[in-house]
C-alpha positions in Angstrom: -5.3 36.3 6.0 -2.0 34.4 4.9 -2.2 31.9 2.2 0.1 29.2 2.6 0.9 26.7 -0.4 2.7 23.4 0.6 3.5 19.9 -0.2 1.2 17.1 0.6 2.6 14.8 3.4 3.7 17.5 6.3 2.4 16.4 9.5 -0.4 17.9 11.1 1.9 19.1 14.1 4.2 20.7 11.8 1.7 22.8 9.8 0.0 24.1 13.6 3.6 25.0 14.7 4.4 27.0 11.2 1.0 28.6 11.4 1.3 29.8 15.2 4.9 31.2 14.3 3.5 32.9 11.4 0.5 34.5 13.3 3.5 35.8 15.6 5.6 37.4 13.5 2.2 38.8 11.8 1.4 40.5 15.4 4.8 41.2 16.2 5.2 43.0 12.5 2.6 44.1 11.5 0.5 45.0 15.4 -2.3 43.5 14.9 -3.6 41.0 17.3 -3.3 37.5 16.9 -6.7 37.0 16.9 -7.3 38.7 13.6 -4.6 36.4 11.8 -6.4 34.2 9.8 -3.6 31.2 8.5 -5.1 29.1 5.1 -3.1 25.6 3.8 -3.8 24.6 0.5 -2.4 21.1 0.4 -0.7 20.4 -3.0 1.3 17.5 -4.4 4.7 17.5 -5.5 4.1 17.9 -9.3 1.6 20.8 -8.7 4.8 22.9 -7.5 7.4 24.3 -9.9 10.6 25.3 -8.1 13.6 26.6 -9.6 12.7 25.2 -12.8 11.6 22.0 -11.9 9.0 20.1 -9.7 9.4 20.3 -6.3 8.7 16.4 -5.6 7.0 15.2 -3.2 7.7 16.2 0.5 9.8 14.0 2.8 10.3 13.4 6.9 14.4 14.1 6.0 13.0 17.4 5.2 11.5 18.4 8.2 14.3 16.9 10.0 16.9 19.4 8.1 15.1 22.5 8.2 14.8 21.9 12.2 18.5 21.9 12.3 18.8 25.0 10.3 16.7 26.6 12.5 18.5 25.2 15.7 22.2 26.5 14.1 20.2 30.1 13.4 19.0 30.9 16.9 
């Protein structure tokens, strides 16, 4: 089982595609089958969060939209 704390407001489509990448690095790591991964989202707001000394805020669309080109320039 993976427990998975994030920010109110990501999409529904982005939270299945993190959970399926998760459940494949899990097999590919750890060989067990995919089937056994078990991926749990507790949905939080902003202020529930403490990062790097302050609240993380809430999350935003310009988010998702940066971390998508970080992963393009990565690959």
């Amino acid at each position: 089982m993976v427990l998975a704390e994030i920010r109110r407001g990501r999409p529904l489509d982005l939270r299945l595609e993190l959970g399926r990448r998760i459940v494949d690095i899990c097999a590919e790591v750890l060989g067990v089958p995919e089937r056994t991964v078990l991926v749990e989202f507790t949905v939080h707001t902003g202020d529930e969060i403490l990062r790097d000394g302050a609240w993380a805020g809430e999350w935003t669309h310009a988010e998702a939209s940066s971390l998508r080109s970080d992963t393009n320039e990565r690959s």
